[in-house]
VOFI-57356 format. One record per residue: residue in one letter; x, y, z of N, C-alpha, C in turn. Coordinates in steps of 0.1 Angstrom, whole numbers, plus 5000, padded with zeros to 4 digits. Layout:
N
AXYZXYZXYZ...
//
This chain:
418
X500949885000500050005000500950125000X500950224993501350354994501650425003X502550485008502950565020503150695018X502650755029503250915022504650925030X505550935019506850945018507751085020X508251075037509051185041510351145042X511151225044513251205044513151105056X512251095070512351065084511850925077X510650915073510050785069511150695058X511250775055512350675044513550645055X514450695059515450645068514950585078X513750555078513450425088513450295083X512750325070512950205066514250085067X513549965070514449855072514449735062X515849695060516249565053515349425059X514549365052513849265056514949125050X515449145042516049045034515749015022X514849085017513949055004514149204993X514149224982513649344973512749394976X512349504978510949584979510849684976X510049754972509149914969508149934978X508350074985507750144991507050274981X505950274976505350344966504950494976X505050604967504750744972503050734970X502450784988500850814977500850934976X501851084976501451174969502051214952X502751134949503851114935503450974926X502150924921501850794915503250754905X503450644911504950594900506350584907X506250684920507650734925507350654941X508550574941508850534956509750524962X510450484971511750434977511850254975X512950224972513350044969514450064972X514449894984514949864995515349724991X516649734990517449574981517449504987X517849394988517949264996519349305006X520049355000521949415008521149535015X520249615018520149675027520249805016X520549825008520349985000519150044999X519350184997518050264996518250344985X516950324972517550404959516050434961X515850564955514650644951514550624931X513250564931513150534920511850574911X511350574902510050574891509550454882X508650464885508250334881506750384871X507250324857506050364848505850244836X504450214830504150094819504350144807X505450124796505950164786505950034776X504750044769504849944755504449794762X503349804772503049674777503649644791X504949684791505549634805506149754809X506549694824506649774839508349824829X508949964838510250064830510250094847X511550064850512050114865513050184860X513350304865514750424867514950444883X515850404883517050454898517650574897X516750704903517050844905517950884915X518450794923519450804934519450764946X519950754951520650644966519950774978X519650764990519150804999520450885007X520650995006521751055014522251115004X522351104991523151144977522151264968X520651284974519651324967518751344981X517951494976517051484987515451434979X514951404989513651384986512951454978X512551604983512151654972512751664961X514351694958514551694945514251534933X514351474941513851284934512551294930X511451314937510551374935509851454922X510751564922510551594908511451534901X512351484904512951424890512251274888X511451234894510651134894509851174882X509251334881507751404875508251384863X509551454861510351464849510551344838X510751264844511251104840510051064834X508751064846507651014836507251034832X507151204827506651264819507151204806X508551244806509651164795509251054791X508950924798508250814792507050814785X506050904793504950904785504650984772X505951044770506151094758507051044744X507650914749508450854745509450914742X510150944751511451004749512050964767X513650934764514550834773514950954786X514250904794514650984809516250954812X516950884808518050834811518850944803X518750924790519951014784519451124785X518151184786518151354793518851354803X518851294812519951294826521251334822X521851254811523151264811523151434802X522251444794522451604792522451694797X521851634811521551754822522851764828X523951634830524451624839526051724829X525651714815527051734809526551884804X525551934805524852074809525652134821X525352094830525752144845527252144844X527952084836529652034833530052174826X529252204814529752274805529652474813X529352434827529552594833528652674830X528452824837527452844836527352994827X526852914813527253024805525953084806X525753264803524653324810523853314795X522453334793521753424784522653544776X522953594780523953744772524453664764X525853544772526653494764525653414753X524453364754524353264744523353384731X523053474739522453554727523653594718X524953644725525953704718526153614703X526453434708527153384701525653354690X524453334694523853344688523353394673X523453564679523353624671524553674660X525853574663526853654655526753454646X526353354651526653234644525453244633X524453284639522753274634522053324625X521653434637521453584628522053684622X523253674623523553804617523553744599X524553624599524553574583523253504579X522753454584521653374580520653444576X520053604582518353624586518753724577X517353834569517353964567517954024576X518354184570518954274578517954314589X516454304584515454384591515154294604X515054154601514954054607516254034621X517054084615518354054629518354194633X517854314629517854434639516754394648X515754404644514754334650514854274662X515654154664515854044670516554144682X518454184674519054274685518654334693X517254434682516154514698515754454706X514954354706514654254709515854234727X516454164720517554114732518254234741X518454374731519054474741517854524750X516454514748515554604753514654504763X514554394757513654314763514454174772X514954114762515254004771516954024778X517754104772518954064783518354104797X517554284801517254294808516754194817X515954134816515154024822515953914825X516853864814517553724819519253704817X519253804810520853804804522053814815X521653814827522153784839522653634841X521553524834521153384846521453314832X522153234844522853054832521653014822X522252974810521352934806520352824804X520452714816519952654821519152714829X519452774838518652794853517352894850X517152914835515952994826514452894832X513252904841512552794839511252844835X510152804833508952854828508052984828X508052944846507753024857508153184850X509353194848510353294847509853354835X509653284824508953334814507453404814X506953304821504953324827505353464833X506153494841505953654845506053774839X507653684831508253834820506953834809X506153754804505253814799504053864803X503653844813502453934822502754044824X504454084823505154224830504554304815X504654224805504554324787503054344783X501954294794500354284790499954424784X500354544788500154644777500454664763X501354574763502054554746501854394743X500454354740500354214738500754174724X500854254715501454194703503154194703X504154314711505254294710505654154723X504754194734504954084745505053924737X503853914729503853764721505053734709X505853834701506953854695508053834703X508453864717509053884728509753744729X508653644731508653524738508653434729X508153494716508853394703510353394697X511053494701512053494700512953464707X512453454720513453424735513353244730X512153184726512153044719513153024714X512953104700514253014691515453024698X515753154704517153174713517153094724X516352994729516452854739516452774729X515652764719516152634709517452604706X517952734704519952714699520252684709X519552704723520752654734520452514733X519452454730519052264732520152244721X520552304706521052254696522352214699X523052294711524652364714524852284723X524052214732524052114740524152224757X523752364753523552404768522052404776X521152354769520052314777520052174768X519252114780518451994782517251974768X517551884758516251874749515351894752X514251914747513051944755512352014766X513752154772512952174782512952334778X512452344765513052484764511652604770X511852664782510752694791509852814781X510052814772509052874766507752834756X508152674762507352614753505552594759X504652614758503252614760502752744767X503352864765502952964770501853024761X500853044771499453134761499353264758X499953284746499853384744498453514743X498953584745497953744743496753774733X495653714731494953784721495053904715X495453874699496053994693494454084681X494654174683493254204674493654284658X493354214651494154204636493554374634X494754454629494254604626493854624610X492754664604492954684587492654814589X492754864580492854994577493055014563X491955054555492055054540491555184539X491955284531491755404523491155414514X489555494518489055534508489355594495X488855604484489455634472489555824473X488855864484489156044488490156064493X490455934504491355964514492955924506X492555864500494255794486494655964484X493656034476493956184472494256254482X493456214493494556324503495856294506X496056134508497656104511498556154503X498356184485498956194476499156334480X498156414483498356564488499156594497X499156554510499656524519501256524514X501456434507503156444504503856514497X502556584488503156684483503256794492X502156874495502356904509503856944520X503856824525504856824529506556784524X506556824505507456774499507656984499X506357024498506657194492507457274506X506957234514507157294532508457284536X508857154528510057124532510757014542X509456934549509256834560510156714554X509956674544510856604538511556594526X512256544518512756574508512256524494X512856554486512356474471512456354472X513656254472513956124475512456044484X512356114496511556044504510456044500X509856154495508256184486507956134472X509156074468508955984456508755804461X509955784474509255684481508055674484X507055724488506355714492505255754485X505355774469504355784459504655684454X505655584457505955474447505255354454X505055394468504455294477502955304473X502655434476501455434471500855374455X501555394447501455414434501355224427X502555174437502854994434502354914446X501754944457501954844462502954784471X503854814469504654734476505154764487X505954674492506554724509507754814510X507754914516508754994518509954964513X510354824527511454784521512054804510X510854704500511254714488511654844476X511054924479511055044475512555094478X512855124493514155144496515255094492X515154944485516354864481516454834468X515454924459515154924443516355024441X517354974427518355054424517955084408X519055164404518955194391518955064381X519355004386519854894379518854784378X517854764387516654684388515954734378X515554854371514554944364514654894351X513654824344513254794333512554894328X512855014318511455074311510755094306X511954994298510854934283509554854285X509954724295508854654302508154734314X508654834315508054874329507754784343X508754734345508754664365510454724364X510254674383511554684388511554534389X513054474388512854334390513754364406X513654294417514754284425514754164429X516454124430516953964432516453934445X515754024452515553934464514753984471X513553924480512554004490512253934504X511054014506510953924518511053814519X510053754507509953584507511053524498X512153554502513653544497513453454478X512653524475512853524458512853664452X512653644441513253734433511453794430X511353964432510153984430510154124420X508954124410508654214402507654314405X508354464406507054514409506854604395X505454594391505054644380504654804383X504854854369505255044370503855074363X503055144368502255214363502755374354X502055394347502755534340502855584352X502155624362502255714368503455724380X503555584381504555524390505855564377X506255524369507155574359507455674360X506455804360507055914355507455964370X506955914383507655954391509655904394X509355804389510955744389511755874379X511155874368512055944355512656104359X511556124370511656264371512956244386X513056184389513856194401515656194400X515956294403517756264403518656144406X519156104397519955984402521556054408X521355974418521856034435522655874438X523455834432523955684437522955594433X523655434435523055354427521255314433X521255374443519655334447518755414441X517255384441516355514430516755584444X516055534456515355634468516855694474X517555734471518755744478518655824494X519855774498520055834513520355944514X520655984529521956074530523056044531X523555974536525255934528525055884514X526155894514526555874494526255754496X525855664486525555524479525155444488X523955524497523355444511521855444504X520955364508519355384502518755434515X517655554514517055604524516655524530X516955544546516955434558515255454563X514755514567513155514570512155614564X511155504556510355594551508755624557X509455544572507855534579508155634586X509755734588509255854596509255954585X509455974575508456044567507356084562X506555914562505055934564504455984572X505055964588504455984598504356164598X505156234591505356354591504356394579X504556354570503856354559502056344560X501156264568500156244573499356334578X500456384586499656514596499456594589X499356574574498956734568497556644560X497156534560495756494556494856484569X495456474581494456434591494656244594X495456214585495156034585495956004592X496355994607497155994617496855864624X495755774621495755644624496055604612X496455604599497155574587498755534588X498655384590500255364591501155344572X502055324572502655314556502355164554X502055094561501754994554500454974549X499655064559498055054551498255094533X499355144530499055234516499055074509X499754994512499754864504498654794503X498054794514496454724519495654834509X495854964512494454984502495155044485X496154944482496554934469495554814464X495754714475495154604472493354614472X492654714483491554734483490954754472X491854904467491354964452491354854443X492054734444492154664431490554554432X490654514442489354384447487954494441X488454594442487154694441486554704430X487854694421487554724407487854574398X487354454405486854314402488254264402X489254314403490654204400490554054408X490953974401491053854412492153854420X491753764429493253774442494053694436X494253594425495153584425496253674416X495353774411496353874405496753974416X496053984421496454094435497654044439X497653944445498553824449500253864445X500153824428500953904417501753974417X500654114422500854274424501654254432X501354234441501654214456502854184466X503454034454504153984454504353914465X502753834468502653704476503353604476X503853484480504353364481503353274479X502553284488501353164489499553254486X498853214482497753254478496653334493X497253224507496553224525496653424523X498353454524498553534525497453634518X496853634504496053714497494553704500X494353614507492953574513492753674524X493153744531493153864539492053954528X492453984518491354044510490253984501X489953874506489153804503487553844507X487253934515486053974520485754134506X487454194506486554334496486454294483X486954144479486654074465484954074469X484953974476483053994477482254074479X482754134485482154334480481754384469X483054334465482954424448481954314441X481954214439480854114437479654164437X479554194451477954234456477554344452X478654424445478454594441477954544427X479054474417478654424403477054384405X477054284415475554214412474354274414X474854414427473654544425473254574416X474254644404474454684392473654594383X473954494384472954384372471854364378X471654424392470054384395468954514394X469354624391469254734386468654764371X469854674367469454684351468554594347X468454474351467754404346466254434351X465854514363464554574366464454674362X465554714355465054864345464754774330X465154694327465054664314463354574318X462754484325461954454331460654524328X460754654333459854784333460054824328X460954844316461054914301459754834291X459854714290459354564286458254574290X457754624300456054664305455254744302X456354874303455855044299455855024286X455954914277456054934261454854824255X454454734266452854644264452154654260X451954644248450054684246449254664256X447654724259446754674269446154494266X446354484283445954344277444354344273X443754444273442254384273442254384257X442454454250442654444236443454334228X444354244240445054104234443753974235X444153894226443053804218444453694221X443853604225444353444228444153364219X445153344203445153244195445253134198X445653044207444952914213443752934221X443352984227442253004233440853014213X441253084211440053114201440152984191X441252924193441352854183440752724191X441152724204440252624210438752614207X437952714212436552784209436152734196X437252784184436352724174436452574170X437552514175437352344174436152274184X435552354193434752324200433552354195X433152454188431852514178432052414167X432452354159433152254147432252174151X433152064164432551924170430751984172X430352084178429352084183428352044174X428652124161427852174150427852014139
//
């Protein structure tokens, strides 16, 4: 029968002369066994694939109780997941060997083995903010082991004002415990950021009416005449308007991408690390044509042969002269794409435009496609009850219409009679 198992109860226990288990009743699986020679090992005991799996967690005086205990929790968790409690031990044990290198150190080596060659540039600034603002503070003190769940569950409760960067936060502190499972400085599987519930995020859209398009375009000019920002930036940001596309891209379009004859920029590389075409409208053209070439980028910087570094603090300057101050630069893309669903394009041409990867991604405007649907089908329901009532208003009276099967019945019936 089950005993509730203390440090005092267990060193009472006595050698009868036989093998035995003394079972935990607050730990199902975990007991003390008591050899025939008189030894005391704390063990777990779980049914894997049909039959009984014993693990020997340690000898009584070598381990305390409570820590057996949970390494008991650990172990069978590990079984019931099919994975070997034994060689995690020895990770753990050649973990604890390998010293105690902190968070800082493993972001450092991280981000110079990882991120820096591997990711976008936008993608590893990102990350760096990330670790200088958010997580060294918090953990870049503490070994990178001694990181545990707990620790995480708070640091994101601490970010509940910021539930979309708090949930970005903790996906990234992930992959940065993932490299430490890969490097051999945590334990497989214990990377404490794993089943944390994240923050309900509420998806923002924001599309531009076809007035408010005109005001944006005003707006930059506006603030292109005032002087708020420059030519370079105000052609960015007509080009964004004008194609579609992501800033980025705009910023990293050179002379040398520019097709005119075909009209697109082709560039060797984008977000979705292929090669993407953005097509030129005349009007998008003749804003390219007219712009000074200033080094090899269109949008140039202010250092020589740099591409202008931000065009979202331009807009942001740029805006305040329409009023559209909940208008971020990425909406201009979203209602590039609106204008198009509006005026019947399919998504998968949007898509195209767009310079989608996968089709999911274009399904976001999948609702102002059916809009515009329901506008066309207005339209044809319109006309066809005008054409309907055209067709009526042009009827002769019926009392003056005469029924040639009817009369013609009538007189095959006067025929037979007669």
């Amino acid at each position: 029968m089950p005993k509730k198992l203390t440090e005092a109860f267990c060193e009472s226990l006595t050698c009868d002369g036989r093998d035995r288990i003394v079972f935990d009743a607050a730990q199902p699986g975990f007991g003390v066994r008591i050899t025939a020679a008189g030894r005391k090992l704390y063990i777990a005991r779980a049914r894997v694939g049909g039959s009984q799996r014993y693990l020997a967690l340690g000898e009584l005086g070598t381990i305390k109780l409570a820590d057996a205990r949970k390494e008991a929790r650990r172990a069978l968790e590990a079984l019931r997941d099919g994975r070997d409690p034994m060689l995690e031990r020895r990770e753990r044990q050649r973990v604890a060997a390998a010293g105690a290198v902190t968070v800082d150190d493993l972001a450092k080596r991280w981000l110079s083995e990882i991120v820096m060659p591997k990711r976008k540039p936008r993608t590893a600034s990102d990350y760096q903010r990330l670790i200088d603002q958010r997580i060294g503070p918090e953990f870049g003190h503490l070994a990178v082991g001694a990181v545990e769940r707990e620790h995480v569950i708070r640091w994101h409760a601490q970010m509940a004002n910021t539930p979309r960067r708090a949930n970005y936060a903790v996906q990234v502190f992930k992959i940065l415990m993932n490299f430490a499972e890969d490097v051999g400085l945590r334990v497989p599987h214990t990377n404490p950021c794993r089943r944390i519930e994240f923050y309900r995020e509420k998806k923002r859209e924001r599309f531009l009416s076809e007035a408010e398009i005109g005001k944006a375009a005003e707006a930059i000019a506006t603030a292109e005449r005032s002087g708020k920002i420059g030519p370079h930036a105000a052609a960015g940001l007509r080009l964004c308007l004008f194609t579609g596309a992501r800033s980025g891209e705009i910023t990293a379009a050179k002379w040398a991408h520019v097709d005119f004859e075909r009209r697109f920029i082709r560039l060797p590389d984008s977000k979705t690390n292929e090669p993407r075409t953005i097509h030129l409208s005349d009007a998008a053209l003749e804003i390219i044509k007219t712009l000074p070439r200033v080094g090899p980028y269109i949008i140039a910087g202010a250092k020589a042969g740099q591409p202008f570094q931000n065009l979202k603090r331009s807009w942001t300057v740029a805006r305040k002269f329409a009023g559209l101050d909940d208008v971020r630069l990425h909406d201009l893309r979203h209602s590039y794409a609106s204008l198009a669903a509006g005026r019947g394009i399919s998504l998968q041409m949007i898509g195209k435009l767009l310079g989608h990867k996968t089709p999911q991604t274009t399904q976001r405007y999948a609702h102002l496609a059916r809009d515009a649907a329901a506008g066309v089908n207005d339209e044809l329901g319109a006309a066809m009850t005008a054409a309907i009532e055209g067709r009526a208003s042009s009827a002769p009276e019926t009392d003056n219409v005469v029924s040639l099967r009817k009369s013609r019945r009538r007189a095959r019936t006067r025929a037979t009679a007669s």
